[in-house]
Phi, psi and omega in degrees: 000298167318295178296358189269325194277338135334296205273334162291315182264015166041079173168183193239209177247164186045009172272124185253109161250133194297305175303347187273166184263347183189203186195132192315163157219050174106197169212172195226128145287126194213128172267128171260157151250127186228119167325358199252330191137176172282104204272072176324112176238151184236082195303158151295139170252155186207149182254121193047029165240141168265093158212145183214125173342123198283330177321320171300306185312323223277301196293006180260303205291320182306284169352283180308343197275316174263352145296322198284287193332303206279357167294311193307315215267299184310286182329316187274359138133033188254121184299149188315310172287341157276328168315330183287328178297316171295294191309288177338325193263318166285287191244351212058040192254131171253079207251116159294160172297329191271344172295306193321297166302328171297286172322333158290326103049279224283008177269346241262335203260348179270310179288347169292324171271340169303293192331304249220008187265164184262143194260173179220237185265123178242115170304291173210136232242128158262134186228155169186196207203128132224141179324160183202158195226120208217134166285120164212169203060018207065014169219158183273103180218149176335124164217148207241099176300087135301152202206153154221135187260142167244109181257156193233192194295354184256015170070032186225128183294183186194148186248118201261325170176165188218173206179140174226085186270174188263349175220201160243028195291176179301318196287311167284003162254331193295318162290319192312321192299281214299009170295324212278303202277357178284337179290333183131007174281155189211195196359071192258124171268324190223093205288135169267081175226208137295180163261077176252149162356304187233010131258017143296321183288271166342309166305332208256322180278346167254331167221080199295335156303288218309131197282147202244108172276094191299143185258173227260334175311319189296323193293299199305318170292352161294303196290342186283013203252305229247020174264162197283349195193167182278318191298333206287316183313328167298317166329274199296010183253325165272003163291326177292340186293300209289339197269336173250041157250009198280166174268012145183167190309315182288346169273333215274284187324324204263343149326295176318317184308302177321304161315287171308332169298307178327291156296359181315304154317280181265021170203093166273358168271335126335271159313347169278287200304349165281302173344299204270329203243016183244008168283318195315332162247053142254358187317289187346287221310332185283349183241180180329119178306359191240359164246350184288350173314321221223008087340323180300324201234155165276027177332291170305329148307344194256323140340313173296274175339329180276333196281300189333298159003265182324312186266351170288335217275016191255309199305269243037355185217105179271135218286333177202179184274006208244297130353325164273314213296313177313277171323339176255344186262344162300310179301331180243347129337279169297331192265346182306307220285321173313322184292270182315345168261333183278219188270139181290134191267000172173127162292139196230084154274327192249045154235000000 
């Protein structure tokens, strides 16, 4: 380091030249962390020279290198505590849950632009929500990953956007929406969700033409709430089976009738509620018939959420949402880039 800082000031110390650039100033004390152990230095310094140990950049950059790994390593679901086990063992590194998360930082500007990239024609749109248990204020509380899955006109999904909200209230799905059309989304025919509150509300108030498909898995665990006896519920599970397995919407309706009548009697808090809330998962019936399997239900979304799972459930407890935001938008990320490269999930010649 002294001959290199000679060499910036192309002179020697205490030495007088027409040529030098500047003049020594001291030394700087600097702890490096090294594959050899922790390396006290007394760097050198210069006065009216721009210079610094090009050895040190090379050992910053070595640094940024294994930050990135131990983000990479956070990301692929390996826990704060085998990461320290490893950065130890490897360099001699004592890496905290709070480094661990700092480093991961340095991801924040690529996932940011994942968030924040522009969307186009999307066919057909799935939303759906699930909890992280994230600290914030000193107490521990719920916070709601809205997530939206897409498939687009060449048939391949694609993960459209992700949100890290304090509910699933209204107010927080109606931004989520009007995030995904300022990005650019369009010719969305058909929405896919549950029936919950306030992205009912929200759906209704940012794209209130689109036709709304309730999804049928839910409708089913719903209807099993209103059966009169435990034994009854298989019955009732293959009456909803014969109606959207039916080969079109007017045979599927007049099965439903055949339903409500059936139960008018021995289950009438059934029938009212097939009556009122179960055409809603029929919509699927207006479009190609080779696409209602993977529409009727919120499958892709609920797939996305089981992957989501998986890799959250090793944090399990995130130090702020901004750290959940981080770890789930690297994840369907990678799973976004899987999507959109693999096999088209449905042909769309008849849409």
């Amino acid at each position: 380091m002294l001959v290199e800082r000679e060499q910036g000031l192309q002179a020697s110390a205490y030495e007088r030249t027409d040529q030098r650039k500047g003049h020594g100033n001291g030394f700087k004390n600097k702890m490096l962390q090294t594959r050899f152990g922790l390396l006290n230095l007394e760097v050198p310094k210069a006065r009216d020279c721009a210079f610094y140990p090009s050895c040190l950049e090379k050992g910053l950059r070595s640094e940024r290198a294994l930050g990135l790994a131990v983000a990479e390593m956070y990301v692929k679901g390996v826990s704060t505590r085998r990461v320290k086990n490893i950065t130890q063992k490897l360099c001699g590194l004592d890496i905290s849950s709070t480094q661990v998360s700092r480093l991961t930082q340095e991801l924040d500007e690529e996932l940011e632009k994942f968030r924040n990239r522009d969307l186009g024609h999307i066919v057909y749109l799935y939303l759906d929500a699930r909890y992280e248990k994230v600290r914030e204020g000193g107490c521990v509380r719920d916070v709601a990953v809205l997530s939206a899955v897409g498939v687009n006109k060449e048939g391949y999904r694609e993960i459209l956007g992700i949100s890290c909200s304090l509910s699933e209230a209204e107010p927080h799905w109606r931004k989520f929406l009007e995030n995904l059309l300022s990005r650019g989304l369009k010719g969305v025919k058909l929405i896919t969700s549950d029936d919950h509150a306030g992205l009912k509300a929200a759906r209704q108030a940012v794209m209130p033409s689109v036709p709304w498909q309730r999804c049928l898995f839910h409708l089913a665990q719903n209807a099993g709430h209103y059966a009169p006896r435990q034994e009854t519920k298989r019955e009732i599970a293959q009456s909803l089976r014969n109606v959207y397995q039916a080969p079109d919407e007017g045979e599927a309706k007049a099965r439903l009738r055949s339903a409500v009548e059936k139960y008018a009697k021995t289950a009438p808090r059934l029938s009212t509620w097939l009556e009122e809330s179960y055409a809603e998962g029929l919509t699927f019936f207006k479009y190609p018939s080779n696409h209602w399997k993977k529409i009727r239900t919120n499958n892709p979304a609920e797939r996305l959420n089981q992957e989501i799972k998986r890799r959250t459930r090793v944090a399990r407890l995130f130090p702020n949402s901004d750290s959940c935001l981080r770890l789930v938008t690297a994840v369907v990320a990678e799973i976004h880039e899987e999507w959109v490269s693999g096999r088209k999930y449905m042909e769309m010649k008849e849409i």
